[in-house]
C-alpha positions as CSV (number, residue, x, y, z in Angstrom):
1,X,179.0,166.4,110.0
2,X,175.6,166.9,111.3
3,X,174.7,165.7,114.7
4,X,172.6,162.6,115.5
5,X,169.0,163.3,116.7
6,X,168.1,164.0,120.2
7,X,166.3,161.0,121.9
8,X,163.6,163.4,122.9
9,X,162.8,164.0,119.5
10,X,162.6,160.8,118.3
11,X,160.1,159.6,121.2
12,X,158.0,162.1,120.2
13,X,157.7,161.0,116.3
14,X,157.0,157.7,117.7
15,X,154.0,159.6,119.4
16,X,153.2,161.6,116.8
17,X,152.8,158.6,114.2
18,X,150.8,156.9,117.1
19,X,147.8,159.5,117.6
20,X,147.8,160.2,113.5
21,X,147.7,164.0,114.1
22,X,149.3,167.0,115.5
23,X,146.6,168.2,117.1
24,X,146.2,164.7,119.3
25,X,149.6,164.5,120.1
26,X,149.7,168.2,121.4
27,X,147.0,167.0,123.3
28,X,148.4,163.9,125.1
29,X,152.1,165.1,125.5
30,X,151.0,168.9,126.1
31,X,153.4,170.1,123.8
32,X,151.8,172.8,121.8
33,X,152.2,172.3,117.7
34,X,154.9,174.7,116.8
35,X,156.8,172.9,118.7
36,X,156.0,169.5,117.1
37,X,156.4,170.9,113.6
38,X,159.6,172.2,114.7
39,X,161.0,168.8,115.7
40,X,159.5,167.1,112.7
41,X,161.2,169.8,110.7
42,X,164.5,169.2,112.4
43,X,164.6,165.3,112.2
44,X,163.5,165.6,108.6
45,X,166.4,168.3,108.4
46,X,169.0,165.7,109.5
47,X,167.9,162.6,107.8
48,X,167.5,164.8,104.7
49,X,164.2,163.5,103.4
50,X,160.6,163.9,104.2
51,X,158.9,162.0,107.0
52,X,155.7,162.5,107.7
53,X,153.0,163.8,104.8
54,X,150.3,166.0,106.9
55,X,147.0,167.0,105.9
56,X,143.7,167.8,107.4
57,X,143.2,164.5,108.1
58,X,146.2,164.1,110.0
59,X,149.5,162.6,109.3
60,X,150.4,159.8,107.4
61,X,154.6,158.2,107.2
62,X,156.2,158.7,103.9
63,X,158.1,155.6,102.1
64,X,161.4,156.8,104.4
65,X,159.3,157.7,107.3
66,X,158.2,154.3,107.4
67,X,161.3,152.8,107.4
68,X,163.0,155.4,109.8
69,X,160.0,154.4,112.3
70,X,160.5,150.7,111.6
71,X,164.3,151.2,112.7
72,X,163.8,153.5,115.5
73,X,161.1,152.0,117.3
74,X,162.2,148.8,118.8
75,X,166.5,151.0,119.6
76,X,164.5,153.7,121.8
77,X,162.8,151.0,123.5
78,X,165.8,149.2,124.2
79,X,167.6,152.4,125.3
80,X,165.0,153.2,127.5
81,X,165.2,149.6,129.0
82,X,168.8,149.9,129.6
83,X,168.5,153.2,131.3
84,X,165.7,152.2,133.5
85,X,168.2,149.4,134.2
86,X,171.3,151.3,135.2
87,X,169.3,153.8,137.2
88,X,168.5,150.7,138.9
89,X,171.9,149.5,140.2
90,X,172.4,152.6,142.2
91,X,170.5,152.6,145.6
92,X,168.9,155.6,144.8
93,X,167.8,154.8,141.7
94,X,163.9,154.1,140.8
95,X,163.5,150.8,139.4
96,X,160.9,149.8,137.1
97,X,159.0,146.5,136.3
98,X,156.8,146.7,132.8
99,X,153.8,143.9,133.1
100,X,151.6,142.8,130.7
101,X,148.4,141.3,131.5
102,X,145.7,140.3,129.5
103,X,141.8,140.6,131.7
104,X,141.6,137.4,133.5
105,X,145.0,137.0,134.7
106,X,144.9,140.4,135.7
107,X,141.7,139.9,137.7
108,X,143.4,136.5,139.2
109,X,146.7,137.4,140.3
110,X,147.4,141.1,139.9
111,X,146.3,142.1,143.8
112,X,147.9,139.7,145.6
113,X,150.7,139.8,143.4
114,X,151.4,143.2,143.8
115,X,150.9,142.7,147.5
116,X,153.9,140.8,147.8
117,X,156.1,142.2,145.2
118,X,155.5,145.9,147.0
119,X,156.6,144.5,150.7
120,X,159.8,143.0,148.9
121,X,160.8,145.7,146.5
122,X,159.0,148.8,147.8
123,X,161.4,151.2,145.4
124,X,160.3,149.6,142.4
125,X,157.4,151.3,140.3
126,X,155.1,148.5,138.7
127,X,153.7,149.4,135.4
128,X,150.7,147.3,134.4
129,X,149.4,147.2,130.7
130,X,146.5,145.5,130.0
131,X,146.2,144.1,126.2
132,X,145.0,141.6,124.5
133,X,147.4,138.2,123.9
134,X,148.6,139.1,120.9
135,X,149.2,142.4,121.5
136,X,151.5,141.9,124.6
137,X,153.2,139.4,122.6
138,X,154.3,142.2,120.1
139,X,155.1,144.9,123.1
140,X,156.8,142.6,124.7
141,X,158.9,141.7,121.7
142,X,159.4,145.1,120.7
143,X,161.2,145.4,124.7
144,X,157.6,147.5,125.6
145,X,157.1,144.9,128.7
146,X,159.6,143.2,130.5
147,X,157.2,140.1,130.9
148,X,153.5,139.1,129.9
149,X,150.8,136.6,131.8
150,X,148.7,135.6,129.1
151,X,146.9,132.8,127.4
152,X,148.0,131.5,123.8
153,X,146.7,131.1,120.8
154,X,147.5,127.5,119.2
155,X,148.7,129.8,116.0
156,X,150.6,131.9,117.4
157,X,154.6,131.3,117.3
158,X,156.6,132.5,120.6
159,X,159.9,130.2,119.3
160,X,161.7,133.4,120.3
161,X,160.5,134.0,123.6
162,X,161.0,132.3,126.6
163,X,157.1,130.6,127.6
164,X,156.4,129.2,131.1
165,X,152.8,127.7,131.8
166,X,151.8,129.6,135.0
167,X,148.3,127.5,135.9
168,X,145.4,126.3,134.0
169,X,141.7,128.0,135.0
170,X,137.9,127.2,134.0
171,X,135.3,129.5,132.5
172,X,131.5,128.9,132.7
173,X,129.0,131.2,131.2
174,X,127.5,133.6,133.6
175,X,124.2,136.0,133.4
176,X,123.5,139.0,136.0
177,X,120.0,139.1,138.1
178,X,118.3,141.1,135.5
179,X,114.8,138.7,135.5
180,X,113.7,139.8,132.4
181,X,117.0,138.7,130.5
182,X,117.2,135.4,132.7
183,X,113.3,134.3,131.0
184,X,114.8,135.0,127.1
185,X,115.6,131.7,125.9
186,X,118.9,131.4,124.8
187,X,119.0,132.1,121.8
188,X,117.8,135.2,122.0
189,X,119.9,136.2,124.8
190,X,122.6,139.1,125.0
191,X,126.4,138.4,125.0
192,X,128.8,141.0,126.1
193,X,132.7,140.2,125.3
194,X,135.5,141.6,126.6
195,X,138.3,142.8,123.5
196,X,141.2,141.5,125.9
197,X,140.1,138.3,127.0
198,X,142.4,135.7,127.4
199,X,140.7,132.6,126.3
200,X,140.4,133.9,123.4
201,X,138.3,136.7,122.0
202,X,137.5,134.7,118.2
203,X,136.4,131.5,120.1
204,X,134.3,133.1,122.3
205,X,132.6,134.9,119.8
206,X,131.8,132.1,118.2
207,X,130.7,130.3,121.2
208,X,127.8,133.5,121.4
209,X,127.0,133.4,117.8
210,X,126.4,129.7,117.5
211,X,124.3,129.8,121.0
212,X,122.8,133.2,120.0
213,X,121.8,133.2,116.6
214,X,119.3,136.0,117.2
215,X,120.3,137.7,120.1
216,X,123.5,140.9,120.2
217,X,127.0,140.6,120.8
218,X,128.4,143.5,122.4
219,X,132.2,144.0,122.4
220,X,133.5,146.0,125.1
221,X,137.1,147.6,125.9
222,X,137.0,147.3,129.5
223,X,136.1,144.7,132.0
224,X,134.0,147.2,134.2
225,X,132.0,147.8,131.1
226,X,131.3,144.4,130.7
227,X,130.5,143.3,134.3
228,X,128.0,146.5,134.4
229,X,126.0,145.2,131.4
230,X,125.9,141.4,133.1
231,X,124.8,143.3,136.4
232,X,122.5,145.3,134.9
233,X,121.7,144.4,131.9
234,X,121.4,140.3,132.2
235,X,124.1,139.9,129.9
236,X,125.8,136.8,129.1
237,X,129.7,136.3,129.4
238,X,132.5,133.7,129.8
239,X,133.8,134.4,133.0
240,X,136.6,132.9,134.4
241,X,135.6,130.9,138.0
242,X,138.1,132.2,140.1
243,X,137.3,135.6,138.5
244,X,133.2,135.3,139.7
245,X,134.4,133.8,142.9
246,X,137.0,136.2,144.2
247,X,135.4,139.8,142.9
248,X,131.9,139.2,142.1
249,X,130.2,136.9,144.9
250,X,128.0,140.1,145.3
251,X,126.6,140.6,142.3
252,X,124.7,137.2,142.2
253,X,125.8,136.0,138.8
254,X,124.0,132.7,137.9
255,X,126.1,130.0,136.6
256,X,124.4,128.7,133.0
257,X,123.6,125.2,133.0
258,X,125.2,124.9,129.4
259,X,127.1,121.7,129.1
260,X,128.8,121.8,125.6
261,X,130.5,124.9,126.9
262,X,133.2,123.9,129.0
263,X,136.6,125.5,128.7
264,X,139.7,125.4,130.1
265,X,142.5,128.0,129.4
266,X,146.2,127.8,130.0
267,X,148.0,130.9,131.2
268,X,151.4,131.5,130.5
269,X,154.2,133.8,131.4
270,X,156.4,135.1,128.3
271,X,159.7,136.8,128.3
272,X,162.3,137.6,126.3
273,X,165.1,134.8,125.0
274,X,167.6,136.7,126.4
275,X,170.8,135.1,128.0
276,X,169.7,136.5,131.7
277,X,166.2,137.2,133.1
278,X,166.5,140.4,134.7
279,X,166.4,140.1,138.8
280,X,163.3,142.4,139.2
281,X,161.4,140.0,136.4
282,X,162.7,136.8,137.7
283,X,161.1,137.8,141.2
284,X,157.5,138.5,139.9
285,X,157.3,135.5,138.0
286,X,158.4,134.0,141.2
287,X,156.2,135.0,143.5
288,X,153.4,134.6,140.5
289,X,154.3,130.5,140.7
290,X,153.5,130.9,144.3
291,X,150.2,131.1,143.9
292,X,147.4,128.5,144.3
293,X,144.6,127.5,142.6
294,X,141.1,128.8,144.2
């Protein structure tokens, strides 16, 4: 009978599929290739069919690789979970909490959060991913996260999670102190967008492209990108209000007198429709329902 595959070996197929290449995932797990091939070789070996197709342009998952990554993906994540939670009943185990945010929440709440949270549980590592909404809806459903603060989209279906609405917040349409940009009319203006915004990355795009019609839209993958081209640049973005007022009173961002934009966006905190709310989760959402509006 041949034995089942080491857990090790199966986390790293996972990583393997994810860069696309041997040579990346060498990179990122510093595991040189021989080593990789070898373990592709041996899960290949014990599930007696071929996994992965490689050529110079990477790696690519056969017909049964795609279904052995289909099964295995979501069971290491839930062993992982279960180890990270039994480590965590002993008093000298390291507990871990997995949170999702998307950009504005994280701006909002994250600090002082975390603040809290650390004074309470100081032996608990906090893991933060930032994401876009619908991608922390699927980590968290594939047991990625243990909980996500996020806004929703009104397509989206979360009948299988468990969603709380945390508070509601505004967004207004800032520009930076660049003078030049601030005498463009607006429709020739520059918008800079944020790929994890909460409100809604679609809606705001169409927000810049209907007020913009011959300006640029810039997308960016990091928040300090796009508050360095408002800054600097005179770019134009839907900020949140709390957002401007608690991290960028500095910067002298001017508030656009545009009345047809006026948005509110719910933010909500998802879990998992399980029968118990772990303790460390329960307490973070806790001490997230704690906190006021600015």
């Amino acid at each position: 009978m041949k034995s089942m595959p080491k857990f090790s070996h199966l986390t790293i197929f996972k990583q393997i599929v994810c860069c696309g290449s041997l040579h990346e995932t060498s990179k990122k797990l510093a595991i040189s290739q021989p080593t990789l091939s070898r373990v592709i070789k041996e899960l290949e070996e014990n599930i007696g069919a071929r996994l992965l197709e490689r050529s110079n342009r990477g790696v690519r998952l056969t017909a049964v690789g795609e279904v052995f990554y289909q099964r295995i993906d979501g069971l290491t994540n839930q062993f992982r979970n279960t180890i990270y939670e039994l480590r965590g009943m002993s008093s000298s185990g390291e507990k871990y909490l997995r949170v999702g945010m998307s950009t504005d929440p994280l701006l909002c709440y994250l600090n002082t959060a975390l603040v809290t949270f650390n004074q309470r549980y100081p032996h608990t590592r906090v893991i933060i991913i930032e994401d876009c909404p619908e991608g922390l809806i699927a980590k968290l459903r594939n047991s990625e996260l243990d909980l996500a603060l996020c806004s929703l989209n009104h397509n989206a279906n979360c009948a299988d999670l468990v969603m709380q609405v945390l508070t509601c917040e505004h967004f207004s349409l800032y520009q930076g102190g660049d003078k030049k940009a601030a005498e463009l009319p607006l429709a020739e203006a520059n918008w800079v967008i944020p790929c994890s915004c909460s409100v809604g990355h679609a809606a705001i795009k169409d927000i810049a492209g209907q007020y913009t019609p011959h300006g640029k839209i810039v997308e960016t993958d990091s928040f300090l990108a796009t508050w360095c081209l408002v800054k600097q640049q005179g770019y134009l973005a839907l900020l949140s209000d709390r957002v401007v007022a608690q991290y960028a009173p500095q910067l002298n961002l001017k508030k656009m007198p545009v009345e047809e934009i006026d948005i509110n966006a719910h933010f909500y905190i998802f879990t998992r429709n399980e029968p118990v709310t772990p303790p460390l989760s329960t307490a973070f959402i806790n001490i997230l329902q704690t906190l006021q509006p600015a």
